[in-house]
C-alpha positions as CSV (number, residue, x, y, z in Angstrom):
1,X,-7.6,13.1,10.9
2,X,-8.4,13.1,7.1
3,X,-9.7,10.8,5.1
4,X,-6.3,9.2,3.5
5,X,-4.7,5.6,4.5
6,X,-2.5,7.6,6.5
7,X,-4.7,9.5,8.0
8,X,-7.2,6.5,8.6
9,X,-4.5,4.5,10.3
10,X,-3.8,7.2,12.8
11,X,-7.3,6.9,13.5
12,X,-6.9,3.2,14.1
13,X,-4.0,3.0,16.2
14,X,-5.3,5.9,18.4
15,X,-8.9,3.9,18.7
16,X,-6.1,0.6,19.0
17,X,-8.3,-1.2,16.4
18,X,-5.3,-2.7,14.7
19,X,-5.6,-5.4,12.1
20,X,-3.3,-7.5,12.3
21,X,-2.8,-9.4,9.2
22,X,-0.6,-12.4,8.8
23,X,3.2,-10.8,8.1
24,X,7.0,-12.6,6.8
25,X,10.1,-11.5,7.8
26,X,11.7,-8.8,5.5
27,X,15.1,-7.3,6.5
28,X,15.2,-3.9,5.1
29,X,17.4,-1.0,6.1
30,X,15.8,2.0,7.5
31,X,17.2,5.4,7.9
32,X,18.2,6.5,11.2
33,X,16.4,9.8,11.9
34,X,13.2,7.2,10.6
35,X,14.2,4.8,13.7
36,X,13.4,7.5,16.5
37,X,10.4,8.4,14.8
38,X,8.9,4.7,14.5
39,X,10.3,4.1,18.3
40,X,8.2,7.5,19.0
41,X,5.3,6.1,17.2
42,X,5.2,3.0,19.0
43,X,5.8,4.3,22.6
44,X,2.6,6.4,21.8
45,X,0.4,4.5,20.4
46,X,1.7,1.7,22.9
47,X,2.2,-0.5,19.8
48,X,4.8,-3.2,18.6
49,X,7.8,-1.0,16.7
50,X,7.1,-3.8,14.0
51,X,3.3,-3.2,13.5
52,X,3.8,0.4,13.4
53,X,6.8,-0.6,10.5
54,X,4.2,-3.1,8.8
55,X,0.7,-1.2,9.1
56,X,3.0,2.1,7.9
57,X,4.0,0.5,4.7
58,X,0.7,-1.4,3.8
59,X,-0.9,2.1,4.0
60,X,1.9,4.1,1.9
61,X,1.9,1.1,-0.5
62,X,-2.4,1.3,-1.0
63,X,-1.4,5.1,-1.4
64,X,0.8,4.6,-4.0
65,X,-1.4,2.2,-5.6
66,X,-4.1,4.5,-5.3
67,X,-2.4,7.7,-6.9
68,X,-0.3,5.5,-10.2
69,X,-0.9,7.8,-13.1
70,X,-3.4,6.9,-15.8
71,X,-2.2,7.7,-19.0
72,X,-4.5,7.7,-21.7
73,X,-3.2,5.8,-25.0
74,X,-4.3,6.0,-28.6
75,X,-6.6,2.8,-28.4
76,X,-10.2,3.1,-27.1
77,X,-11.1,-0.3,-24.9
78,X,-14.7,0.5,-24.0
79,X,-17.6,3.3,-24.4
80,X,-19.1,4.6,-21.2
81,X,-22.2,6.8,-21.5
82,X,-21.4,7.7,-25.4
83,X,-17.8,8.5,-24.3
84,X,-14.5,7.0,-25.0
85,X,-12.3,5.0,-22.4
86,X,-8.7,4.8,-23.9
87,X,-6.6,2.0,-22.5
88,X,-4.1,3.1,-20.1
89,X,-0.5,2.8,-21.0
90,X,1.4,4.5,-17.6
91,X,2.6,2.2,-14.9
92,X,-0.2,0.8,-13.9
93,X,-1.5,-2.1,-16.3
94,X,2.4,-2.9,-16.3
95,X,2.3,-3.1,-12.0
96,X,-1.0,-4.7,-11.7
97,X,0.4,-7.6,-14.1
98,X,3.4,-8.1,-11.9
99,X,1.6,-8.1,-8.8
100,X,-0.3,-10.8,-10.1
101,X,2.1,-13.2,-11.2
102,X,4.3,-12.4,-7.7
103,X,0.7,-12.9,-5.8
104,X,0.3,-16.4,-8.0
105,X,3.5,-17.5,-7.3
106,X,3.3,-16.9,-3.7
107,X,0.5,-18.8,-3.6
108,X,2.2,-21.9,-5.1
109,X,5.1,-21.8,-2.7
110,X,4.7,-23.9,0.5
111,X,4.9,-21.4,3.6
């Protein structure tokens, strides 16, 4: 089924080796052609609507992660093998740094 988060969680729920990681409540609107397809997706898999919802985002949102553009700025940070590694000044450093304070934070508030 390919070797992408999507792909690899097709693979999971079809072998039903689901992770399931602790999860919060989150209301969030969802389109309503998307609500047949998840429904679909459960009823197949024989999975809870919610984990489909849940493991369906994780893997988009590690996609995501995985494909922020690096965009090379004017300042080299480090050499590697003889060649120049320019820090990167797209989205990413900026995300990362967020995600870390929000992850801090969340830690630091009583469940």
């Amino acid at each position: 089924m390919g070797d992408t988060p999507i792909g690899r969680l097709l693979t999971a729920w079809s072998e039903q080796r689901i992770h399931f990681q602790p999860k919060v409540m989150h209301n969030t609107p969802i389109e309503r052609d998307d609500i047949a397809k998840l429904e679909a997706l459960a009823e197949t898999y024989q999975l809870p609507k919610e984990e489909i919802i849940a493991s369906l985002l994780s893997h988009a949102l590690e996609e995501v992660e995985r494909r922020m553009p690096y965009v090379a700025g004017p300042k080299v940070i480090r050499m590697e093998e003889g060649d120049p590694v320019y820090e990167d000044i797209g989205p990413t450093p900026r995300y990362l740094m967020i995600k870390s304070r929000i992850e801090k934070s969340q830690k630091n508030t009583p469940n």
